[in-house]
C-alpha positions, 0 to 999 in steps of 0.5 A: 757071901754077898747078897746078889753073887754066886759063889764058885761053889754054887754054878748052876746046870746052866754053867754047864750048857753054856761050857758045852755050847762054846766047844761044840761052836770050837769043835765045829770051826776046827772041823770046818777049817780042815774039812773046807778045801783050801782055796788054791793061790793063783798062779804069778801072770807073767806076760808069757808073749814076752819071755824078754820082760824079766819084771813085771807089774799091774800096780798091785803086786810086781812080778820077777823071773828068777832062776828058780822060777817066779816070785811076786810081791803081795798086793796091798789090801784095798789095791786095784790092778790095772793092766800089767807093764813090763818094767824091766827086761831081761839084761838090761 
C-alpha cells in the first residue's frame, strides 16, 4: 500500500454521507422539475387587424400562417424585438 492513499477496501463512514448527500441533491432536482409548473410557450403574436399579412417579424423571430395554423421561428438568444412588420401578404 502507498503511504498517504486509501485503499478501496479502506472507505470510511464519511464515503458513505457523501454517496447520500449527491442523491438526496439528485432526488430533490428530479422532484423539482415535475412538481414546478412548466412555464407556458407564449402564443405566435400575429398581427390579428390584418388577417391579409401572411408573414410576419419583429426582427427576432418570424411568423407565418399556414393552413394548419401558425408557426414561427425561434429567436436567437441575445435578440432584441422591435416593433412587428408585415413582410409579406397573403397572394402575393
Amino acid at each position: 500500500m502507498v503511504p498517504g492513499y486509501a485503499s478501496a477496501a479502506s472507505t470510511g463512514p464519511r464515503d458513505g454521507l457523501v454517496a447520500i448527500a449527491i442523491a438526496s441533491v439528485v432526488l430533490a432536482t428530479v422532484l423539482i422539475a415535475h412538481l414546478v409548473p412548466a412555464a407556458h410557450r407564449p402564443q405566435p403574436a400575429a398581427p390579428a387587424a390584418d388577417v391579409t399579412c401572411a408573414e410576419w417579424s419583429d426582427g427576432c423571430r418570424t411568423c407565418q400562417r399556414l393552413p394548419d395554423g401558425v408557426a414561427c421561428s425561434t429567436p436567437g438568444i441575445a435578440c432584441t424585438p422591435s416593433a412587428q412588420t408585415c413582410e409579406r401578404r397573403a397572394g402575393g
